[in-house]
N, C-alpha and C positions, 0 to 999 in steps of 0.2 A: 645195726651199726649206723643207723641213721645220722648223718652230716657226719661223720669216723673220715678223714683222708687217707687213703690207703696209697701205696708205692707200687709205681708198676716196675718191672723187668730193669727198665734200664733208668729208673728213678733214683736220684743218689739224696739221701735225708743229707737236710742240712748239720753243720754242724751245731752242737748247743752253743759253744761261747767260739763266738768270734771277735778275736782279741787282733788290734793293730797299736801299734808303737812305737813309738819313736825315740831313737837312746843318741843319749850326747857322751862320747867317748871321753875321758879324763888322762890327761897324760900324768902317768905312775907307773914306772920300775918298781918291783918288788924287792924288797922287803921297804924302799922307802916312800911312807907318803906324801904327796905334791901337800904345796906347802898352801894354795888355793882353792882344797875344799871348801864349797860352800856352808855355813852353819845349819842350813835351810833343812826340812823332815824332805825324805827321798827314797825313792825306790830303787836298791843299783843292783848290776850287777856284774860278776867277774865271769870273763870267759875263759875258758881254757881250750887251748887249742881251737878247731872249728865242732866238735863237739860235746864240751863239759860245759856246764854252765851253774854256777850259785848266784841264788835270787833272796837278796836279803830287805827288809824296811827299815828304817832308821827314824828317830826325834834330827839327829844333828848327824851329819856325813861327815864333818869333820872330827866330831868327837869318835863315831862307829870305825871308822875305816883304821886308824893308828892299832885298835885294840886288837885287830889280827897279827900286827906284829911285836906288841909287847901284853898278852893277854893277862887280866888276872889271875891269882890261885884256882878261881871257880868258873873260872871262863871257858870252857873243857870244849864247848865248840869255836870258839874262837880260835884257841891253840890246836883244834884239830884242821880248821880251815888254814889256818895260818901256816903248818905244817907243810900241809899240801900243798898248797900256792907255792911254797920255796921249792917244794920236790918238783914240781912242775917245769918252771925255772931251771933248776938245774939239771932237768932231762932235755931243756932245749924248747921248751913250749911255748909260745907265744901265750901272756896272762895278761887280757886286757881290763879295766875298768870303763864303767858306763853307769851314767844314770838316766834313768827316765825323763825325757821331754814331753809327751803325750803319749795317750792313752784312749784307745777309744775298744768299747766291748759294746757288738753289736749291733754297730751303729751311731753308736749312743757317744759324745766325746766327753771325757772324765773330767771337772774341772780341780786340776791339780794342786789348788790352792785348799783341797779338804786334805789333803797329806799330812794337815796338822792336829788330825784326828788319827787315834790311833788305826780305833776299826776300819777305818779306810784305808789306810797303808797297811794293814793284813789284809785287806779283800782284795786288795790291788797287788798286791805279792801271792796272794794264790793265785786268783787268775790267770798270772803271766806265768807261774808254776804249771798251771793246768795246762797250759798253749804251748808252753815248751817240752812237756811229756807229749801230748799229741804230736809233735813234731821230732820227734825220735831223740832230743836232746838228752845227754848223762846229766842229771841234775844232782850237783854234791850234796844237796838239801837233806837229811833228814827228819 
């Protein structure tokens, strides 16, 4: 095992993705959406409580965010997020909104103006997927 780094006893491996970010909260009551969504492609997500979390990508936040509360006939996750958000709500739960302000994995700072590529808003919706399973989050995500 020549040049192999090995771990001793009390060596703790790094983690693989070290993801930090920074989310700018949206003021929106549920079922109605603020009337100042940005048009912009974005990475957001809704909290529920302090430990549920959906992490969705979007082309336009203002057109994504309405479609949880009046979904199409085929929007079958939409209406099932949307669902849930109102039951949320009226168990008493606090259901915040946030979008992504930066993003940094690894080190590395993401420049958030690729957001209008698709593949990079899924690579950047996993990640933060992946960082919030590590961190013991419920993620409504399927």
């Amino acid at each position: 095992m020549d040049g192999a780094a090995t771990l001793g006893p009390t060596d703790t491996p790094r983690p693989l993705l070290d993801v930090q970010a920074e989310w700018r909260a949206l003021r929106y009551r549920v079922p109605d959406p603020p009337a100042d969504l940005p048009e912009s492609p974005a990475i957001y997500c809704w909290r529920v409580g302090d430990t549920d979390l959906y992490v969705g990508e979007t082309q336009s936040l203002r057109s994504r965010i309405p479609q949880y509360v009046t979904p199409g006939p085929r929007q079958q996750a939409n209406s099932r997020l949307g669902r849930d958000l109102g039951d949320a709500v009226r168990r008493g739960c606090s259901v915040r909104l946030s979008v992504l302000r930066s993003l940094t994995l690894n080190g590395q700072a993401l420049d958030l103006r690729g957001l209008t590529d698709p593949a990079f808003r899924e690579q950047a919706e996993e990640c933060w997927k992946i960082w919030a399973r590590g961190q013991g989050y419920n993620l409504w995500n399927r």
